[in-house]
C-alpha positions as CSV (number, residue, x, y, z in Angstrom):
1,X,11.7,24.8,-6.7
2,X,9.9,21.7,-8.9
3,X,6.1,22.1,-8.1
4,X,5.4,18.6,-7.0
5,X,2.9,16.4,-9.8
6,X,3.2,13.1,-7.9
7,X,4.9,11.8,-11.4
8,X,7.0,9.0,-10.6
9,X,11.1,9.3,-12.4
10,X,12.1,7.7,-15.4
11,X,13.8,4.7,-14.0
12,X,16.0,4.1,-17.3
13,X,17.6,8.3,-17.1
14,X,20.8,7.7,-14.6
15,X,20.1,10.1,-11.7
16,X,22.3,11.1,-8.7
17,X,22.7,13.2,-5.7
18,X,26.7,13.6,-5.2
19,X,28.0,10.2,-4.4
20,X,24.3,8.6,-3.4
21,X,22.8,6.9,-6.6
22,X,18.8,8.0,-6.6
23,X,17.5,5.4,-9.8
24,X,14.6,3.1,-8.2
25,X,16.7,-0.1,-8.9
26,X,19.7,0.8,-7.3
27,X,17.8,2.4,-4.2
28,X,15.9,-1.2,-3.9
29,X,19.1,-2.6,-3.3
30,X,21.3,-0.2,-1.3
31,X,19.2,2.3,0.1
32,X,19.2,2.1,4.0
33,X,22.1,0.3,4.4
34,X,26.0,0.2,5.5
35,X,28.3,-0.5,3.2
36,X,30.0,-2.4,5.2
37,X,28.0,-4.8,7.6
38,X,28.6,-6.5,11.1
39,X,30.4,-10.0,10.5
40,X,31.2,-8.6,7.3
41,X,28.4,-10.3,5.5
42,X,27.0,-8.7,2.6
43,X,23.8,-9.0,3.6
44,X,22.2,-7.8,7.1
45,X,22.3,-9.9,10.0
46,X,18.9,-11.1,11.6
47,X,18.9,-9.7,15.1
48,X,17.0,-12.3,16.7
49,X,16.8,-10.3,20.3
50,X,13.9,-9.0,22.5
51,X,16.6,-7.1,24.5
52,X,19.5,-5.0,24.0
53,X,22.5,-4.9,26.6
54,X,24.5,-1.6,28.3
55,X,27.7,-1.8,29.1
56,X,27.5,-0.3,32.4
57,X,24.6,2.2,34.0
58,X,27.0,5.3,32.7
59,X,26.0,3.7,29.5
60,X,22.3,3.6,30.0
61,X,22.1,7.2,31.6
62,X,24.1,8.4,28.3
63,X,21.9,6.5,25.9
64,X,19.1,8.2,28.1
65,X,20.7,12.1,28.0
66,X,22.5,11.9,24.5
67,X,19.5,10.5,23.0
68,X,22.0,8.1,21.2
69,X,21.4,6.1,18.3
70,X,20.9,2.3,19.8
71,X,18.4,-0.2,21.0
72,X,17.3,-1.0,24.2
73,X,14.5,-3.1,24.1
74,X,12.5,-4.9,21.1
75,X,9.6,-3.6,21.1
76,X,11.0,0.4,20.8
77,X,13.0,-0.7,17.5
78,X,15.9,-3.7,15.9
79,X,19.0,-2.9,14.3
80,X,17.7,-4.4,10.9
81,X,14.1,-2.7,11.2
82,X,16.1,0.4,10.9
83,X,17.8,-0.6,7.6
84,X,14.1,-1.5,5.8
85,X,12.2,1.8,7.1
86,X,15.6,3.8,5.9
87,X,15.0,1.8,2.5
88,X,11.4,2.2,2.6
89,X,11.7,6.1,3.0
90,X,14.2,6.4,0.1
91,X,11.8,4.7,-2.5
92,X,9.4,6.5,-1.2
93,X,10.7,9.7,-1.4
94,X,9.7,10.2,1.6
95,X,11.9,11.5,4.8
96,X,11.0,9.0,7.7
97,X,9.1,5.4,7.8
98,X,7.7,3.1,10.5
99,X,7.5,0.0,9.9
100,X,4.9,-2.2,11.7
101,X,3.5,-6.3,11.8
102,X,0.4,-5.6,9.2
103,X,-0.8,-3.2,6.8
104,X,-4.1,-3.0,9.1
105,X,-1.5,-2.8,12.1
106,X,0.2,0.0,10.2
107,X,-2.8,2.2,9.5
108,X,-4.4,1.6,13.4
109,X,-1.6,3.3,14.4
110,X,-1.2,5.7,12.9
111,X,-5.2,7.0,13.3
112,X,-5.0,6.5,16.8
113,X,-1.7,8.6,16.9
114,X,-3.1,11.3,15.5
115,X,-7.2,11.4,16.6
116,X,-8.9,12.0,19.4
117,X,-12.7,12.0,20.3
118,X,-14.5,14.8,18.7
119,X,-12.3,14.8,15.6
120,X,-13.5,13.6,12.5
121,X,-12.0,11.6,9.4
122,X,-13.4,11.8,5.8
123,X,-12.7,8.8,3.5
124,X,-13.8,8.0,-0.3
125,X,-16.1,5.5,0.2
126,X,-14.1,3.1,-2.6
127,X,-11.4,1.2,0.1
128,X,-10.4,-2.0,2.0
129,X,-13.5,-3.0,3.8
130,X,-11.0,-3.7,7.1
131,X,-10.2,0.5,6.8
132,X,-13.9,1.2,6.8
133,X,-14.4,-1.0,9.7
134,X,-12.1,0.1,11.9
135,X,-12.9,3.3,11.8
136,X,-17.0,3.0,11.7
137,X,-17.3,0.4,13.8
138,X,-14.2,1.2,16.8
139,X,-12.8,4.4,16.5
140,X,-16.5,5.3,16.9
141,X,-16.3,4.0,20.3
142,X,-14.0,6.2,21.5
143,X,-15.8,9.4,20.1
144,X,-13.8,9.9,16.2
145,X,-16.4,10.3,13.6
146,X,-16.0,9.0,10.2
147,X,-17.6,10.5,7.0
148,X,-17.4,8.9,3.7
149,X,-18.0,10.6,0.2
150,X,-17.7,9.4,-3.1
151,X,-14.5,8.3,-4.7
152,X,-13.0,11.1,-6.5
153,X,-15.3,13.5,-5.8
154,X,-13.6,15.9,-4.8
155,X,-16.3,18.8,-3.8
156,X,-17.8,16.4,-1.6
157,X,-14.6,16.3,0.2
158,X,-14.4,19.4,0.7
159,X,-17.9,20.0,1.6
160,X,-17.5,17.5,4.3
161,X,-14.8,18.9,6.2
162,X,-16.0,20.8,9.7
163,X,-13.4,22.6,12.1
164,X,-13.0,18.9,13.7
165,X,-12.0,17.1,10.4
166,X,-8.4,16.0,11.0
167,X,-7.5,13.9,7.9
168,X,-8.4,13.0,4.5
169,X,-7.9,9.8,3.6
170,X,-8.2,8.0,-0.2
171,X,-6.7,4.5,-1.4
172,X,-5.1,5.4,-5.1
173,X,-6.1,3.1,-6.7
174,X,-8.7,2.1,-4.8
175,X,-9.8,-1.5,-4.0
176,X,-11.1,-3.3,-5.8
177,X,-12.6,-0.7,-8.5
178,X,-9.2,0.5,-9.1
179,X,-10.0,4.3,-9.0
180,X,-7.5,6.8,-9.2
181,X,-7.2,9.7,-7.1
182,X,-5.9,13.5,-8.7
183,X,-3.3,13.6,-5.7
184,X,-2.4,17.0,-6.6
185,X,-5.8,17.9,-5.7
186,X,-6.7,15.8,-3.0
187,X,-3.6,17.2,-1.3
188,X,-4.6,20.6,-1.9
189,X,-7.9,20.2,-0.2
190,X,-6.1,19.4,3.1
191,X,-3.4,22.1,2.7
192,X,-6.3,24.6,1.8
193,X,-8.0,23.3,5.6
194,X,-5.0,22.5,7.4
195,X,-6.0,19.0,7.1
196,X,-3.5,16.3,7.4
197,X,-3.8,13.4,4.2
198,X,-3.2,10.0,3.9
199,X,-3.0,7.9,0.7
200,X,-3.4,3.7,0.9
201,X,-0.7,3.4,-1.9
202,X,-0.5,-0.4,-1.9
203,X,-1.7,-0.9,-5.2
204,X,0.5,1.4,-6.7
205,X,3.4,0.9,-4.9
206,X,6.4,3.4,-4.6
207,X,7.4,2.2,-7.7
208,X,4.0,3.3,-10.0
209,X,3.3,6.4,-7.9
210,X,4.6,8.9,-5.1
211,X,2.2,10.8,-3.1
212,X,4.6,12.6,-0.9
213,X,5.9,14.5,-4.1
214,X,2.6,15.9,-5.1
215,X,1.8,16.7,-1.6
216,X,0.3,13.9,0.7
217,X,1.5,14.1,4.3
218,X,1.5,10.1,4.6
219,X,1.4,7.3,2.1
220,X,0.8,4.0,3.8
221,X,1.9,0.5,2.5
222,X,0.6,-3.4,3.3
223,X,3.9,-4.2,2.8
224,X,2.6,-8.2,2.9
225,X,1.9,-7.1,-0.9
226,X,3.9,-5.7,-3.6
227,X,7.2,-4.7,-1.1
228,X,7.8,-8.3,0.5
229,X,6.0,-9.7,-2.8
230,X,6.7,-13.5,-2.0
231,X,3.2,-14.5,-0.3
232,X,5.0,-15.1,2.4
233,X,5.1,-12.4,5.5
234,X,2.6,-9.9,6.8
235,X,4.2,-6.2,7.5
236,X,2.6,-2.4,6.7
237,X,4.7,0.6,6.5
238,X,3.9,4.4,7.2
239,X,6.3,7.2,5.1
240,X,6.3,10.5,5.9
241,X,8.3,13.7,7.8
242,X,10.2,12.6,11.3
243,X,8.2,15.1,12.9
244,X,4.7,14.0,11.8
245,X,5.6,10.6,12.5
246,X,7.3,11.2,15.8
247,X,3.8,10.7,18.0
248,X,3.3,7.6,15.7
249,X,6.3,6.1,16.1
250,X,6.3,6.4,20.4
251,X,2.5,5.1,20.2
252,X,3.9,1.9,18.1
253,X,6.5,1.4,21.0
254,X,3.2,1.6,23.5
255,X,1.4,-0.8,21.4
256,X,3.8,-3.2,20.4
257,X,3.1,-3.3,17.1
258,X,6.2,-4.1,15.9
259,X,7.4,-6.7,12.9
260,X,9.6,-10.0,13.9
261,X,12.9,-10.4,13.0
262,X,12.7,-13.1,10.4
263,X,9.8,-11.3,8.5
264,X,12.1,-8.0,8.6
265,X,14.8,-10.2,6.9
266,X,12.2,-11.5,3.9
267,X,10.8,-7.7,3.4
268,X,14.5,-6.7,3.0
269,X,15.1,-9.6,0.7
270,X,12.0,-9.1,-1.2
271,X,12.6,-5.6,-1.7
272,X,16.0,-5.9,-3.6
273,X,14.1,-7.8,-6.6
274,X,11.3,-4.9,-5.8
275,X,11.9,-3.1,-9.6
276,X,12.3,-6.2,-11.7
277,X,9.0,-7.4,-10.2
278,X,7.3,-4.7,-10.9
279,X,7.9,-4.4,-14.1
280,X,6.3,-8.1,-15.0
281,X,3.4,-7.3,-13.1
282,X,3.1,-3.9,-14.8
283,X,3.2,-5.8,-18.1
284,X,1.1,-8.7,-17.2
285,X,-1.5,-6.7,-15.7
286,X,-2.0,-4.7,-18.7
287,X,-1.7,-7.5,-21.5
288,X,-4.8,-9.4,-19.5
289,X,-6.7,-6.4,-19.0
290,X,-6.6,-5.8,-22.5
291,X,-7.3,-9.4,-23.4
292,X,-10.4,-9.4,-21.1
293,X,-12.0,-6.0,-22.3
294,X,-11.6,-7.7,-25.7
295,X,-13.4,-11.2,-24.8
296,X,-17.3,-11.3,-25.6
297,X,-18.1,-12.9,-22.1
298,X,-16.8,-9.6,-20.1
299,X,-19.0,-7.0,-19.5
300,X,-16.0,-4.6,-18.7
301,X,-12.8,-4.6,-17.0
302,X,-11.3,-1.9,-14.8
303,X,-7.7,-1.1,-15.2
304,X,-6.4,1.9,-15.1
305,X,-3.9,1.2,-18.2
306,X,-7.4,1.2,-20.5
307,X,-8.1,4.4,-22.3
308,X,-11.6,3.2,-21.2
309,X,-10.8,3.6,-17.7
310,X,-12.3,6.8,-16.4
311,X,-9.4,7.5,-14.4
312,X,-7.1,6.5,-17.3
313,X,-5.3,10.3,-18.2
314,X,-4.8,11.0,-13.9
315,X,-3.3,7.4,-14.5
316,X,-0.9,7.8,-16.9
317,X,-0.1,11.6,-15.8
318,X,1.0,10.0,-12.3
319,X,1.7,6.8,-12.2
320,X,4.6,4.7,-14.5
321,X,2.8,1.3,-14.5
322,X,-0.9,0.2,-13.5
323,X,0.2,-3.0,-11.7
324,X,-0.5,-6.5,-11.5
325,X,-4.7,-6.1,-10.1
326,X,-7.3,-6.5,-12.9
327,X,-11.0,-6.4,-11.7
328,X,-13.6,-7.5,-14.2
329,X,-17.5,-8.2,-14.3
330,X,-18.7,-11.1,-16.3
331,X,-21.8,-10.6,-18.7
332,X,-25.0,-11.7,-17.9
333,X,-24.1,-13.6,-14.4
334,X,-25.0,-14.3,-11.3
335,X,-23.2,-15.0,-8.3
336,X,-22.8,-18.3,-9.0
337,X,-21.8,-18.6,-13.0
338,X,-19.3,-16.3,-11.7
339,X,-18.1,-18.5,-8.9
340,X,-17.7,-21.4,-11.7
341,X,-15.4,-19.2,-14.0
342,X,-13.5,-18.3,-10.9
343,X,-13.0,-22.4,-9.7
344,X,-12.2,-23.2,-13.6
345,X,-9.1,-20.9,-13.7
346,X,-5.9,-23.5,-13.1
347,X,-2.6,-21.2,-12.8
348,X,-4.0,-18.3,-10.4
349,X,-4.7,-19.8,-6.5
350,X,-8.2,-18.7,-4.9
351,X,-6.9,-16.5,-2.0
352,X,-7.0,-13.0,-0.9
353,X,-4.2,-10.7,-1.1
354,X,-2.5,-9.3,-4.0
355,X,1.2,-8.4,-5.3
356,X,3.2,-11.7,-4.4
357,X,4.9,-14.0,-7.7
358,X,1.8,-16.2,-7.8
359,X,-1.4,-15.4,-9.6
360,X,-4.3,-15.2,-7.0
361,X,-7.8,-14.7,-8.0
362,X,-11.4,-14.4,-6.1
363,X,-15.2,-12.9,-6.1
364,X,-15.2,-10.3,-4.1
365,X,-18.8,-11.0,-3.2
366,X,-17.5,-14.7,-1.6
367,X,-13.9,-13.4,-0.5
368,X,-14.4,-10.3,1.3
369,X,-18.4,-9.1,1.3
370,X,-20.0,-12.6,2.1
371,X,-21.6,-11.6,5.1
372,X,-23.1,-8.2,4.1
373,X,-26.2,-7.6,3.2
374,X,-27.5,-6.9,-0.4
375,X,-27.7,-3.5,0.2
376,X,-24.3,-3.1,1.8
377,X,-22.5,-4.9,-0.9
378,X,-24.9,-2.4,-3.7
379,X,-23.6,0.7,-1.1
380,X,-19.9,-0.4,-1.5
381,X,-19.9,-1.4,-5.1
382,X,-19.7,-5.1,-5.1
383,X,-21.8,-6.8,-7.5
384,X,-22.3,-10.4,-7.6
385,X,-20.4,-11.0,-11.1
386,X,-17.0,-8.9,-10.0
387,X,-14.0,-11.0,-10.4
388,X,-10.6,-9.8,-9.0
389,X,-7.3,-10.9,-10.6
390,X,-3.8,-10.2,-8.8
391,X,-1.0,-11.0,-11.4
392,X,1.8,-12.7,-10.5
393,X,4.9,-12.7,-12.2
394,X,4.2,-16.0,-14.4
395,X,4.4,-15.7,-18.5
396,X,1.4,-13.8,-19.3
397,X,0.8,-16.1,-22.5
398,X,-0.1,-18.8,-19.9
399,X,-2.3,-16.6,-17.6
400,X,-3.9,-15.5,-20.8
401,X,-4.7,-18.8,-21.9
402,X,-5.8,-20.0,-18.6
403,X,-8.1,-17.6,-18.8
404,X,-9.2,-18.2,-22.2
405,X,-10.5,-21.4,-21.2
406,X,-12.0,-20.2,-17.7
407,X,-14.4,-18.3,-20.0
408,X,-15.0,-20.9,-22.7
């Protein structure tokens, strides 16, 4: 048996597993679905139904006993929801996937599937200030206590866990610093304390990296980023064993969390262009990361394509590409010379979000930590001259340029 590395395939070596083709491209497009489709239509139908009829009630008590394969009511599943977890599982590697409305939605439920009051999670304390939230400010209500350690530090971790720790979790790379976590590692820590993990892998992406292969019990997607990658739905996907995700999945059913049938239809479309896309964000994050470490008004950059990097040797051990996210401090700034730099940019849009065709760009301070105090935004590692830049797809000449005058 392969020991698991979390190394991601060479997309360009053909690969195959008897008559079902396994290269990334070719799963973006097929994986998940019938060859041949109701209507005939080559692409799936939208199922535009909150209910789903029985012939006759022999038919209901045999979908009941049999456990058949069919819907019965919207909330519990859709006919095309099935064909994008299927997909979502196969480019992840992974052996089951829920799919759910939001990336926040996504990771809700699958912590309140699997904790209880008096159980504890442990986070690096680099992640999505919503994650943080949730958990120290709700999941706290109902008796779950969360611990947070430094980012990649791993003896912490481990130091941290008690007999009522019952998962690890880490973003790889993290948000916005862009640390990377050693996932061989991390995932040995929980298997060493029969500990379930969790990796945020939206900044990665299936493509760049696979947790599941070095180990992580659950990798968890905003799919409103990189996967739908148009700007233009919100959905989150969990990957993992049907077993683990079993409880998960009947909670989602309970809580209603599901996706609607048009967004379904624009994450399915969005995923068949997922490789090509990736590839130009790949590219265009790391030609402006290297521009901006190389421009005299940027203090430093953090990409984990730069050999200055600190993670930059886990990164290029695990990972294929770096992605489209760039996070850079400007020299000598305050809050607002950076704000300027960030209004004078004309191609990205100021928004949140990351991983769709258009550039976005924002201060983190502004976007995301406005209302904390000093000390908060010090504690999480905001600093008033932080820029973030999510790459689109557009020629990376122009975003280059743009940028070029930004900073003049």
């Amino acid at each position: 048996m392969t020991k698991p590395t979390g190394r991601v395939p060479d997309p360009s070596k053909p690969k195959t597993s008897g008559d079902t083709p396994t290269n990334f491209s070719t799963l973006s497009v097929h994986a998940g679905e019938s060859r041949q489709k109701p209507g005939d239509s080559i692409t799936d139908p939208i199922f535009c139904a909150s209910t789903f009829t029985f012939t006759d009630t022999q038919s209901v008590i045999d979908y009941i006993e049999k456990d058949q394969s069919r819907e019965e009511y919207g909330r519990y599943g859709n006919p095309s929801e099935r064909v994008v977890e299927r997909k979502l599982a196969a480019l992840e590697g992974g052996e089951d996937a829920i799919l759910y409305s939001s990336g926040m939605s996504a990771i809700v439920g699958l912590l309140m599937a699997k904790l209880g009051s008096g159980d504890e999670v442990i986070f690096f304390d680099e992640c999505y200030h919503r994650s943080r939230e949730f958990c120290t400010k709700h999941l706290s209500r109902f008796g779950v206590v969360t611990r947070q350690v430094p980012a990649c530090d791993y003896d912490a971790m481990a130091a941290a866990i008690t007999p009522q720790t019952k998962m690890l979790i880490s973003e790889s790379p993290t948000n916005p610093q862009l640390s990377c976590v050693d996932l061989e590692r991390f995932a040995k820590i929980g298997q060493e304390n029969g500990v379930e993990t969790l990796i945020d892998a939206t900044l990665a992406t299936p493509y760049n990296l696979q947790p599941i292969s070095a180990g992580v019990d659950y990798v968890l997607h905003s799919a409103t980023k990189y996967l739908g990658g148009h700007n233009d739905l919100l959905a989150g996907v969990v990957v993992g064993t049907k077993e683990n995700l079993e409880p998960v999945r009947n909670l989602r059913g309970i809580m209603g969390a599901v996706n609607g049938p048009q967004n379904i239809y624009l994450l399915t479309r969005g995923l068949k262009t997922f490789e090509l896309r990736m590839q130009r964000h790949n590219e265009n994050g790391q030609r402006v990361a290297e521009f901006l470490e190389s421009h005299p008004r940027v203090e430093r950059v953090c990409y984990p394509g730069l050999a200055s990097h600190p993670h930059h040797e886990i990164a290029k051990k695990t990972m294929r590409g770096y992605g489209g996210l760039v996070t850079f401090f400007i020299k000598d700034a305050d809050w607002r010379a950076t704000a300027d730099i960030v209004d004078a940019v004309k191609i990205p849009r100021i928004a949140p979000s990351l991983g769709g065709v258009e550039s976005l760009i924002e201060q983190p301070l502004v976007m995301s930590y406005y209302q904390c105090t000093p000390e908060e935004r010090e504690q999480y590692g905001i600093p008033d001259n932080m820029i973030r830049l999510a790459c689109g797809i557009e020629n990376a000449d122009d975003l280059i340029g743009d940028l070029a005058q930004a900073l003049g």
